[in-house]
TIDRENKOL-726348 format. One record per residue: residue in three letters; z, x, y of N, C-alpha, C, O in turn. Coordinates in pm, whole numbers, padded with zeros to 5 digits, always signed. Example, Ala and Ser with C-alpha at 12.3 -4.5 7.8 and 13.67 -1.06 7.14 Angstrom:
BEGIN
ALA+00780+01319-00569+00780+01230-00450+00780+01320-00330+00846+01424-00332 SER+00708+01285-00225+00714+01367-00106+00787+01290+00003+00804+01341+00114 
REM end
This chain:
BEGIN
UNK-04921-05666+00262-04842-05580+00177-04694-05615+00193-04646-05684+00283 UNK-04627-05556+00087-04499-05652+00070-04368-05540+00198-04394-05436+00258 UNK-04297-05583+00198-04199-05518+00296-04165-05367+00195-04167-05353+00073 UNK-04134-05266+00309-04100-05119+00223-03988-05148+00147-03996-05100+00034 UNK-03853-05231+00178-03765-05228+00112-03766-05308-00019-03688-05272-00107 UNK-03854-05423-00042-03893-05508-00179-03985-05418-00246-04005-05457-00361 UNK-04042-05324-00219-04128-05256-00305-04037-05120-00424-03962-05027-00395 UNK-04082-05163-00539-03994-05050-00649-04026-04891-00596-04122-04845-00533 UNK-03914-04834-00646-03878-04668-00556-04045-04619-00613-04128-04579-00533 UNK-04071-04631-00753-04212-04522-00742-04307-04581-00702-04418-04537-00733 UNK-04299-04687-00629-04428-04729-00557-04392-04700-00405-04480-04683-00320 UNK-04235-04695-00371-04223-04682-00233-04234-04550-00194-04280-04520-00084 UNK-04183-04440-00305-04216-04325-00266-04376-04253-00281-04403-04147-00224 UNK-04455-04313-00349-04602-04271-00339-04647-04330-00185-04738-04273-00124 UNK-04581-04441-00131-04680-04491-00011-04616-04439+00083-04669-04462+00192 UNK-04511-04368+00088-04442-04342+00183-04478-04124+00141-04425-04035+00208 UNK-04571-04099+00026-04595-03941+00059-04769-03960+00088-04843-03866+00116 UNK-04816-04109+00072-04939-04154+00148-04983-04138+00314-05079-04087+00373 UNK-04870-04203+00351-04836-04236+00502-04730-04123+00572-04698-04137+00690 UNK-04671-03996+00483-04663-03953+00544-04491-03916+00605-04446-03814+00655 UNK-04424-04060+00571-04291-04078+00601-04195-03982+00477-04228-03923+00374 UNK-04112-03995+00522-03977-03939+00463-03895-03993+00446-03819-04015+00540 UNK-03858-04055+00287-03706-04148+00261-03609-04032+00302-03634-03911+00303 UNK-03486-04100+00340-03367-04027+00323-03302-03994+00209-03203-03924+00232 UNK-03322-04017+00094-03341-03955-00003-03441-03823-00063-03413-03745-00154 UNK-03498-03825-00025-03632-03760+00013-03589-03630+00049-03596-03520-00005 UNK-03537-03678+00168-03483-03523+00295-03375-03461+00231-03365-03340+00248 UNK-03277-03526+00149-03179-03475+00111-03201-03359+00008-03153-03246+00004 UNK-03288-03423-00074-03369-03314-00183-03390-03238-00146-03354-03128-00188 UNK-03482-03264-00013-03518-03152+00061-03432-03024+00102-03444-02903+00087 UNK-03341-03111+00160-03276-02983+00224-03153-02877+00112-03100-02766+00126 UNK-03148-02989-00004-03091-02909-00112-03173-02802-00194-03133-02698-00247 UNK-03318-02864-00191-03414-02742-00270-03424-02619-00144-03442-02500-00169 UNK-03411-02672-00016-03410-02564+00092-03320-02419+00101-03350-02306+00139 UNK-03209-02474+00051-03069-02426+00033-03111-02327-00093-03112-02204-00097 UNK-03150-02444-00213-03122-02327-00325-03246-02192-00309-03228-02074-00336 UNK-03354-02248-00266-03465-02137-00216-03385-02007-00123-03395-01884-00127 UNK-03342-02057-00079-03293-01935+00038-03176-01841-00039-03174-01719-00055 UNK-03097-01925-00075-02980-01870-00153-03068-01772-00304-03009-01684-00367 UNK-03182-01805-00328-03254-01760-00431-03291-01592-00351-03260-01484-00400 UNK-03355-01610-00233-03426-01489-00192-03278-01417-00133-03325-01335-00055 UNK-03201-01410-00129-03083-01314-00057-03063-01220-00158-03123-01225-00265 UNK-02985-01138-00131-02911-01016-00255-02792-00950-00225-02755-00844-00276 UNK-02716-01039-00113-02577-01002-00074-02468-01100-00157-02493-01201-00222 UNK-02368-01050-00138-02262-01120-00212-02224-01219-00193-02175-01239-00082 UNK-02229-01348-00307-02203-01474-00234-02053-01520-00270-02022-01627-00215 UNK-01949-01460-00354-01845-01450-00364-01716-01415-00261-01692-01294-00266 UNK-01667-01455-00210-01588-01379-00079-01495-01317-00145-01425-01363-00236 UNK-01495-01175-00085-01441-01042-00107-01316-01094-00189-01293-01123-00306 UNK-01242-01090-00057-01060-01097-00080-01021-01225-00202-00916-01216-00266 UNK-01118-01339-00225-01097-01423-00360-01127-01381-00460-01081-01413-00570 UNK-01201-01307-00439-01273-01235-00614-01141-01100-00615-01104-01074-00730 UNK-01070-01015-00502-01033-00907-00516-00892-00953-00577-00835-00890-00666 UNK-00844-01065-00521-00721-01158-00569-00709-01210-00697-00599-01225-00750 UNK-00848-01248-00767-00839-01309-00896-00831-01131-00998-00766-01097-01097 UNK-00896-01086-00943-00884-00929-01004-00754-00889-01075-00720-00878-01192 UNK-00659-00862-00884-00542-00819-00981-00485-00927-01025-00418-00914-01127 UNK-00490-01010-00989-00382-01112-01086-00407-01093-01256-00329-01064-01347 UNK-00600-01133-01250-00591-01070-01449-00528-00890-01491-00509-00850-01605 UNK-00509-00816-01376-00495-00687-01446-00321-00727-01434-00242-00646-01483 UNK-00285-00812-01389-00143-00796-01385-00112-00904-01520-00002-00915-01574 UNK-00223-00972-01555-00189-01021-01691-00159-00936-01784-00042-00956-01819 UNK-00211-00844-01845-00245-00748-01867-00174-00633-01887-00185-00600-02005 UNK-00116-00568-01831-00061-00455-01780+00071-00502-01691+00084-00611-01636 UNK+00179-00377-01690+00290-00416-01611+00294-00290-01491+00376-00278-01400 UNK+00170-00194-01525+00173-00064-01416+00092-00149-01300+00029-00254-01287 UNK+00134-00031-01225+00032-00095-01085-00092-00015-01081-00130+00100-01100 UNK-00138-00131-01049-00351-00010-01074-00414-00047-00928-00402-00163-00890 UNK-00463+00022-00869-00499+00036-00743-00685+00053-00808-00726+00118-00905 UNK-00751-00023-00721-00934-00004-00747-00994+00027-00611-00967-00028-00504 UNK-01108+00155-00641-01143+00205-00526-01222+00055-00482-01222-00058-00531 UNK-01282+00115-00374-01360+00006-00294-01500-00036-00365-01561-00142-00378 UNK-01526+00138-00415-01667+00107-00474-01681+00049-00665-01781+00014-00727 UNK-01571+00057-00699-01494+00015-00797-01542-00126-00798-01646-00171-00846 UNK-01436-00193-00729-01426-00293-00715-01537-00389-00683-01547-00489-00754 UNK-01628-00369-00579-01782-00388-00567-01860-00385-00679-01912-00486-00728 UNK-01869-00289-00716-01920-00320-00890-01927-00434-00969-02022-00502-01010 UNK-01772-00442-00987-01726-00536-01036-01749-00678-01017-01772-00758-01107 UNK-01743-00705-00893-01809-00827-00801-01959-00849-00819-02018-00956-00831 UNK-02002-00737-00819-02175-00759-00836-02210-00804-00981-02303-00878-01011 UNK-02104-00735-01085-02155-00769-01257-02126-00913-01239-02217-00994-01257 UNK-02011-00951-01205-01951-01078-01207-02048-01140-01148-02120-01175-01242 UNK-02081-01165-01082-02206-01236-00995-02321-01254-01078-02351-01362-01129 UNK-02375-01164-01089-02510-01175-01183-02437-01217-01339-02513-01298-01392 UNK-02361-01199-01395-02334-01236-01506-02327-01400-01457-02412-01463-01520 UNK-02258-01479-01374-02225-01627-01309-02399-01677-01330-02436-01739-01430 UNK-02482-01643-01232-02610-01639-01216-02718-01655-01327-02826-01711-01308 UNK-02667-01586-01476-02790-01587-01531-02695-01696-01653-02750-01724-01760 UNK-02530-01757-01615-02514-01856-01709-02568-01980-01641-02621-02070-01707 UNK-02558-01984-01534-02575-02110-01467-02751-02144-01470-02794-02259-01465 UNK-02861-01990-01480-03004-02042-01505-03016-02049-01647-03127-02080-01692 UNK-02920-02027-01727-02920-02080-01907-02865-02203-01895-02909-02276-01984 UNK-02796-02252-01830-02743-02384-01832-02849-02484-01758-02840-02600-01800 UNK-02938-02467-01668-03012-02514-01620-03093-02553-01713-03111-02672-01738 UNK-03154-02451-01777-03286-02417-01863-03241-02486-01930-03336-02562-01948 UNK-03147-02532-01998-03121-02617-02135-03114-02773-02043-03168-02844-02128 UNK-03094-02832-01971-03078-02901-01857-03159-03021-01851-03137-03140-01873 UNK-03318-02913-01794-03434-02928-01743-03483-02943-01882-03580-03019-01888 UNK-03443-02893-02001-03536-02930-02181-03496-03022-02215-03560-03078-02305 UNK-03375-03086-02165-03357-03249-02205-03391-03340-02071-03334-03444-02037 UNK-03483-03282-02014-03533-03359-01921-03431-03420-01778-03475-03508-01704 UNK-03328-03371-01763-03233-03401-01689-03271-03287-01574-03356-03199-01583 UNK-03166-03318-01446-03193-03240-01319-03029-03177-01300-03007-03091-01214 UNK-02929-03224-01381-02825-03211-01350-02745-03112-01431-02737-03148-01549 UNK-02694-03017-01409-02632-02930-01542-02499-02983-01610-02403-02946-01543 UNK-02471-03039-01694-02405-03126-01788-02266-03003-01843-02298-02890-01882 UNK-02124-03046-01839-02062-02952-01948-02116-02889-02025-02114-02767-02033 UNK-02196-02994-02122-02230-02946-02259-02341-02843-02256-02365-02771-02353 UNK-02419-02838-02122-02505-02779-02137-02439-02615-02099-02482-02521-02166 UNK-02341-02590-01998-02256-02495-01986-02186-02391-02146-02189-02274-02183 UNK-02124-02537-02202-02046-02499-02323-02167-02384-02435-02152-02279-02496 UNK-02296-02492-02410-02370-02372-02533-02429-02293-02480-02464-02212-02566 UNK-02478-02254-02354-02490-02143-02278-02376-02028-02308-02395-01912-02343 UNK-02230-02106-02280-02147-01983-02270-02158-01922-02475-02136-01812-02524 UNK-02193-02033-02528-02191-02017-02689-02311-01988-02729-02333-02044-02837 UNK-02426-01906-02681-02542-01874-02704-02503-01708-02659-02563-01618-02718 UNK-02415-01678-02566-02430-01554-02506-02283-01496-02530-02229-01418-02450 UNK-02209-01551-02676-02113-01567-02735-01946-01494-02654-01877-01394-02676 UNK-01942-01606-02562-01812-01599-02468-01749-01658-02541-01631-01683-02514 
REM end
């Protein structure tokens, strides 16, 4: 049999999920589908507080020239819509992604996501 490295990737990766081994390519997948699995089952905030509370007032100070103070639980809210609103553009951007057969989420696929859910 010919050496692992002269052999083409879909023949090297079938003999190598034959035998058992793991490309380093392989593992990397791995540990990125690992990541997004875990990050899938959580339900805490993956935004950090004080960056999301910072981008806040800065838009209300676009906005407005009074000073506006947001309770705590206010503000949490807010972080959580924002979140799940992020969340279900990025699995519309996927979904359109994965229908042109790609693994990668593309601008364009962003742009008509945000233009399907008319941002």
């Amino acid at each position: 049999m010919k050496s692992l490295s002269m052999m083409p990737k879909s023949v090297k990766i079938e003999y190598c999920k034959k035998m058992g081994v793991i490309l380093p390519e392989m593992r990397n997948r791995m540990k990125v589908e690992r990541e997004i699995r875990e990050l899938q089952r959580t339900t805490n905030i993956l935004i950090p507080s004080g960056v999301f509370n910072k981008c806040v007032r800065e838009v209300i100070n676009e906005y407005t020239t009074k000073l506006f103070r947001l309770e705590k639980d206010a503000n949490l809210a807010l972080q959580q819509a924002a979140e799940s609103f992020l969340v279900s553009l990025f699995q519309e951007a996927d979904m359109m992604a994965r229908h042109c057969k790609r693994v990668t989420i593309l601008e364009k696929d962003m742009l008509l996501a945000m233009r399907l859910k008319s941002i």
